[in-house]
MITI-975797 format. One record per residue (C-alpha): residue number from 1; residue in three letters; x, y, z. Coordinates in steps of 0.5 Angstrom, whole numbers, plus 500, padded with zeros to 3 digits. Each point is the difference from the previous one (the first is absolute). Layout:
! residues N
pt i->NUM aa->ALA X->X Y->Y Z->Z;
...
! end
This chain:
! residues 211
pt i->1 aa->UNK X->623 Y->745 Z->560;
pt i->2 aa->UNK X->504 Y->497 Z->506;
pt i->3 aa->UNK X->506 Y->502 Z->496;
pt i->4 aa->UNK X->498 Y->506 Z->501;
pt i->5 aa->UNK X->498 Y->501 Z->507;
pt i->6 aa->UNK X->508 Y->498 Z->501;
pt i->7 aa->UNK X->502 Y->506 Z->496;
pt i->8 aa->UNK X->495 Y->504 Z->503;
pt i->9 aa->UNK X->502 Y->497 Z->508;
pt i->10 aa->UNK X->507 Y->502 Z->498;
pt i->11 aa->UNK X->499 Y->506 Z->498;
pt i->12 aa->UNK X->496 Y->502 Z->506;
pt i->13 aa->UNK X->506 Y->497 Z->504;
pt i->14 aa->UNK X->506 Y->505 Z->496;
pt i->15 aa->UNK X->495 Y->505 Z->501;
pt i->16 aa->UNK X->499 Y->499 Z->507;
pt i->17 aa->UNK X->508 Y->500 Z->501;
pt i->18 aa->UNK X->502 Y->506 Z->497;
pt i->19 aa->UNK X->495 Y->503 Z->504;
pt i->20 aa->UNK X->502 Y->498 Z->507;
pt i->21 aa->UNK X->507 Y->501 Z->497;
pt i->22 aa->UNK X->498 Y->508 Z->499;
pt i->23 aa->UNK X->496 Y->500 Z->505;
pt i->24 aa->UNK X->505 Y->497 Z->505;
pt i->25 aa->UNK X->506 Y->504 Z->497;
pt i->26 aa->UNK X->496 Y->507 Z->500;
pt i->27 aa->UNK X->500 Y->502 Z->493;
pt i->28 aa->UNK X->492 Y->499 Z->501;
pt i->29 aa->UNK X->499 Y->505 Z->506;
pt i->30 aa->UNK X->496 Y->500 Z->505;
pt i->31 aa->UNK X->493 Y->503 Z->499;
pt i->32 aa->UNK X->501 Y->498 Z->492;
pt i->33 aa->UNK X->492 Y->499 Z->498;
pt i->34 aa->UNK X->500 Y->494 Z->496;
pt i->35 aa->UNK X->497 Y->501 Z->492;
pt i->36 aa->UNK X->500 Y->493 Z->496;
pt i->37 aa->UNK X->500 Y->503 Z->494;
pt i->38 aa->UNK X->506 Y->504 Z->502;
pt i->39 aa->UNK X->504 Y->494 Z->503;
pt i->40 aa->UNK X->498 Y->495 Z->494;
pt i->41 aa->UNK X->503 Y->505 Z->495;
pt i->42 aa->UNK X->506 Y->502 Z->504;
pt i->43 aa->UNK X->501 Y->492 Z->502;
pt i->44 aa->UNK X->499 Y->497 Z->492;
pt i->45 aa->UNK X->494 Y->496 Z->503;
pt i->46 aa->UNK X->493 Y->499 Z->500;
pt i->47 aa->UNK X->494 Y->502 Z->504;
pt i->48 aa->UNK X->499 Y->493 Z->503;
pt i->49 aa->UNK X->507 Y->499 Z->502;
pt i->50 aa->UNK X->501 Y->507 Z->504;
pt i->51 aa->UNK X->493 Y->499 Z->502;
pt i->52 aa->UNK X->502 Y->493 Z->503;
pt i->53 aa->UNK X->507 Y->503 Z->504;
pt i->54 aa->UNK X->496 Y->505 Z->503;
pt i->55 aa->UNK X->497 Y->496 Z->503;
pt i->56 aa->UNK X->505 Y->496 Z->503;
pt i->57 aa->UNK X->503 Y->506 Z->502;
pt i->58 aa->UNK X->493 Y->502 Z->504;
pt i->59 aa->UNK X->500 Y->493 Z->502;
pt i->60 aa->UNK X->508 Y->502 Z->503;
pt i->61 aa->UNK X->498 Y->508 Z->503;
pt i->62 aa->UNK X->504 Y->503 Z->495;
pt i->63 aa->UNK X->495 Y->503 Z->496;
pt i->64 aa->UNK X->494 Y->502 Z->506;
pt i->65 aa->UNK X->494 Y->504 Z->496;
pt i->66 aa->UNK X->503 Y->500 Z->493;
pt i->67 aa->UNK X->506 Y->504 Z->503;
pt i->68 aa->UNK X->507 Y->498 Z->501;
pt i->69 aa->UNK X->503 Y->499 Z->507;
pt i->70 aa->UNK X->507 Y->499 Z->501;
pt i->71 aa->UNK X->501 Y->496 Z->507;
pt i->72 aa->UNK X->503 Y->503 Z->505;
pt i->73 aa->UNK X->506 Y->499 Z->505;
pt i->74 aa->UNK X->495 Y->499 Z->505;
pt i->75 aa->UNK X->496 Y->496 Z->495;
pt i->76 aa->UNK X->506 Y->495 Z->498;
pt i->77 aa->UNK X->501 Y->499 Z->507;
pt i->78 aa->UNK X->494 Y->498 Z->504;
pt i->79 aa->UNK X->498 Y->496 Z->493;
pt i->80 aa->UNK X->506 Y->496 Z->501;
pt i->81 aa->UNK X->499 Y->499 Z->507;
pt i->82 aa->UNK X->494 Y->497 Z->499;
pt i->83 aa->UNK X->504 Y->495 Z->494;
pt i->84 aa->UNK X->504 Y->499 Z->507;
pt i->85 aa->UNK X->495 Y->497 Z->504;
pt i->86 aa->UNK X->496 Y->496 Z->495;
pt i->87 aa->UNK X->507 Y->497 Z->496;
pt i->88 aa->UNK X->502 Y->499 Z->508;
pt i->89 aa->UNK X->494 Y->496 Z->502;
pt i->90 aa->UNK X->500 Y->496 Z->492;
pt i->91 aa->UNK X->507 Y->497 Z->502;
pt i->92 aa->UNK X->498 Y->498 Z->505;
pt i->93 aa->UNK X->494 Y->496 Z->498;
pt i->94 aa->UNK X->505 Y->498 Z->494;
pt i->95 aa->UNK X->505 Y->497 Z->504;
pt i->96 aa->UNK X->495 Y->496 Z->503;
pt i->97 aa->UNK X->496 Y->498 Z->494;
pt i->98 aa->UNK X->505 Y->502 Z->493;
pt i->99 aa->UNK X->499 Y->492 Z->496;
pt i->100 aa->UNK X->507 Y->498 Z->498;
pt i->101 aa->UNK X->500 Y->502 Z->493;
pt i->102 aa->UNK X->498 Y->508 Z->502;
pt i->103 aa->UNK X->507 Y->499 Z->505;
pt i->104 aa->UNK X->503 Y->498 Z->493;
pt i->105 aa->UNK X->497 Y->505 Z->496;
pt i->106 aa->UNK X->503 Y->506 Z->506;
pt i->107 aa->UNK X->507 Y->497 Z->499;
pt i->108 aa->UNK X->500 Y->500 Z->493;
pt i->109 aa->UNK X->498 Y->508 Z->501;
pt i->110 aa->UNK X->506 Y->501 Z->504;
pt i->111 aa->UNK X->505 Y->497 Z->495;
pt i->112 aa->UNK X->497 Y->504 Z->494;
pt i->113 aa->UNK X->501 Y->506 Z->505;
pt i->114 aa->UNK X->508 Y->499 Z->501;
pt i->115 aa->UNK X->501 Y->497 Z->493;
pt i->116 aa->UNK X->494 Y->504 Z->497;
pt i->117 aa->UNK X->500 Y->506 Z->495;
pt i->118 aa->UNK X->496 Y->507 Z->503;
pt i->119 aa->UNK X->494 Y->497 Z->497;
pt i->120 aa->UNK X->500 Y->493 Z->501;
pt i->121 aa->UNK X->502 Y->503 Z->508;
pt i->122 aa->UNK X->494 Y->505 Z->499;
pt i->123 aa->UNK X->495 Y->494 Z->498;
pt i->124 aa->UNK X->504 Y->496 Z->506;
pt i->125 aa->UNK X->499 Y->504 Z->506;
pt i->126 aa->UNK X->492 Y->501 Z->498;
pt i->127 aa->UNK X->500 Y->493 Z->500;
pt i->128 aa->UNK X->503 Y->498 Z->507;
pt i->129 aa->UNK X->495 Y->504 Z->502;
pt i->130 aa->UNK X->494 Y->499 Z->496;
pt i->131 aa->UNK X->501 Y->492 Z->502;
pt i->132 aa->UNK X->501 Y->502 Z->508;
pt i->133 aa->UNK X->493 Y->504 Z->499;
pt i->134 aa->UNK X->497 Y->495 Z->497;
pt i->135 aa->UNK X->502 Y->495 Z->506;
pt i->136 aa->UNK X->496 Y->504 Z->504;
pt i->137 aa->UNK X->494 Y->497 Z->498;
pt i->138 aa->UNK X->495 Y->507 Z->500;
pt i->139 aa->UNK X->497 Y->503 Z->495;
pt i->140 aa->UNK X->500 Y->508 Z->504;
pt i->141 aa->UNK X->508 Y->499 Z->501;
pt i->142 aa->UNK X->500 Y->498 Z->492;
pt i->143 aa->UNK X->495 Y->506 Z->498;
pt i->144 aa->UNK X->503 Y->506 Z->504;
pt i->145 aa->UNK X->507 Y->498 Z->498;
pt i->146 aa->UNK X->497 Y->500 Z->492;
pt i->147 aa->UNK X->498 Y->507 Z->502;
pt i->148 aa->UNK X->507 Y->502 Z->503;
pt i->149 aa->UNK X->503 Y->498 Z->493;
pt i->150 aa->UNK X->502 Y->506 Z->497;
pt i->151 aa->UNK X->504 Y->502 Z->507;
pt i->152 aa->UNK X->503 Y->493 Z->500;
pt i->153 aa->UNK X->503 Y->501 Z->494;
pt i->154 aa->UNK X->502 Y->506 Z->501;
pt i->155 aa->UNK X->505 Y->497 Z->506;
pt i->156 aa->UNK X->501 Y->494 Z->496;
pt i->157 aa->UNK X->504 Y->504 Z->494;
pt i->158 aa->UNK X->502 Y->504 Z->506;
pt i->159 aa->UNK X->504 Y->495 Z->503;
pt i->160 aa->UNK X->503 Y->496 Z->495;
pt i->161 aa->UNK X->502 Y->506 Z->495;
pt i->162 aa->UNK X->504 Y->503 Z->506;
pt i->163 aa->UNK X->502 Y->493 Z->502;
pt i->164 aa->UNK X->497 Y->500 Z->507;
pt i->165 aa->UNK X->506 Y->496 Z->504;
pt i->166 aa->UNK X->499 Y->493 Z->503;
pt i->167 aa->UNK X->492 Y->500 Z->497;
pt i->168 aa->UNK X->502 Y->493 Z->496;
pt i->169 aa->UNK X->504 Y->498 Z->507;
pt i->170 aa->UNK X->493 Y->502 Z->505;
pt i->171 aa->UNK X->495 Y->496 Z->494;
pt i->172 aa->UNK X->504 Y->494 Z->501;
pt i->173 aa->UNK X->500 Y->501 Z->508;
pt i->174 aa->UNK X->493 Y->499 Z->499;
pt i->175 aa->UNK X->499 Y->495 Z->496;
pt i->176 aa->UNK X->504 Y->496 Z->505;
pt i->177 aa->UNK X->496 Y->501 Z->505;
pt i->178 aa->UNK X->493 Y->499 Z->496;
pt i->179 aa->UNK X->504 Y->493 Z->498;
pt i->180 aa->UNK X->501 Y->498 Z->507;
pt i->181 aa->UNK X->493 Y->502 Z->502;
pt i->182 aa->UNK X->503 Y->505 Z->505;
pt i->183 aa->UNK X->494 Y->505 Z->500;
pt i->184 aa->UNK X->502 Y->505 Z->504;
pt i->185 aa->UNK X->506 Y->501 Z->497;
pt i->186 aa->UNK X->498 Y->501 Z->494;
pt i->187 aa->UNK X->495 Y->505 Z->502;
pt i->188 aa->UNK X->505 Y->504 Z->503;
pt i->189 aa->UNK X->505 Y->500 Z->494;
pt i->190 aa->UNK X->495 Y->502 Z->495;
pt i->191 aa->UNK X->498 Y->506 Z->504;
pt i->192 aa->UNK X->507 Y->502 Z->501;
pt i->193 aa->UNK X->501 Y->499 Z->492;
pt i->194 aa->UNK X->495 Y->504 Z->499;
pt i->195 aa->UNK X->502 Y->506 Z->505;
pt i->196 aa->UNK X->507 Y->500 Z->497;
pt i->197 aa->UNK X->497 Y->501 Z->493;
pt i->198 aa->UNK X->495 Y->505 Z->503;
pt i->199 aa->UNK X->506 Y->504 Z->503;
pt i->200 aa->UNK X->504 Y->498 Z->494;
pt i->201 aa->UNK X->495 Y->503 Z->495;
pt i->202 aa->UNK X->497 Y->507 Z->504;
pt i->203 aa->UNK X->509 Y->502 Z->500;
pt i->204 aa->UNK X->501 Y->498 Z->493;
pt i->205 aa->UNK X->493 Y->503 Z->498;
pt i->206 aa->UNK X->501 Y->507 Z->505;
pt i->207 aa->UNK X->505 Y->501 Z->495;
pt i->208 aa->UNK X->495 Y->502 Z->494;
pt i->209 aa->UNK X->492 Y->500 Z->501;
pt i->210 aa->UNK X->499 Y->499 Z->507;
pt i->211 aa->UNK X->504 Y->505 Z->502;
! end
């Protein structure tokens, strides 16, 4: 039986990204009612893993009323400006509190990103910032940051798979000012990383769907 639940959270899990893959590529439209039984069929799963990816995907707002929306430019930026505001004020909170072992797992994540595979720099860079989120200490940061995932995502790939330059060199810059407990510092460096990938993103994305 617990086997069984593992293979069903996987399955719901590839369904999931499959969709917000199709979703955020446009090969899903804008407007698309959702139908399980068509997407179980089209996908090769069954109902109960689409049914649970459909939820996520609510959970996110790619799917508002059992309809596919697609964000928007005007969506992608004022999202992340709210993951500006919010990281900004969790690096800050990080570099007063961030335990020494945290430091060591942030360092870890900007080696992996200079060394690393595509993948292994994807998974990374969603842990320096999982790590730097979670120092905030507060669970509304953590939940509206859960519910901007698939937007997340999408400027993760965008960035690492268009080699965004001196990512790596700002993640770095960072975490030396969360290790020497400068707040304000790494406040301000976080949220200027975070803009550069916003301005980076919407140029290389204006180019294809957000036009």
């Amino acid at each position: 039986m617990g086997q069984s639940l593992k293979n069903s959270r996987t399955a719901s899990h590839q369904a999931y990204e499959v969709m917000r893959d199709r979703i955020l590529n446009g090969d899903i439209p804008s407007g698309t009612k959702i139908v399980e039984e068509r997407l179980a069929q089209e996908l090769g799963y069954s109902r109960t893993p689409i049914r649970e990816a459909l939820r996520q995907l609510e959970y996110e707002g790619l799917i508002v009323n059992k309809k596919i929306v697609q964000p928007t430019e005007k969506d992608l930026r004022n999202l992340f400006q709210v993951r500006i505001l919010l990281e900004g004020f969790a690096s800050h909170t990080a570099a007063i509190y961030l335990p020494e072992k945290e430091l060591e797992s942030l360092s870890a994540c900007i080696k992996t990103g200079k060394e690393g595979t595509t993948e292994e720099v994807m998974k990374a860079n969603e842990r320096f910032h999982e790590i730097i989120v979670q120092a905030s200490g507060n669970s509304q940061i953590v939940d509206i940051l859960n519910r901007m995932q698939s937007i997340i995502y999408l400027f993760r790939k965008t960035v690492v798979l268009n080699k965004r330059p001196h990512l790596i060199d700002e993640h770095e810059k960072i975490y030396e000012a969360i290790k020497a407990r400068d707040s304000q510092a790494a406040k301000l460096l976080m949220e200027n990383h975070l803009q550069a990938d916003l301005d980076f993103c919407l140029h290389i994305l204006g180019r294809t769907n957000y036009e």
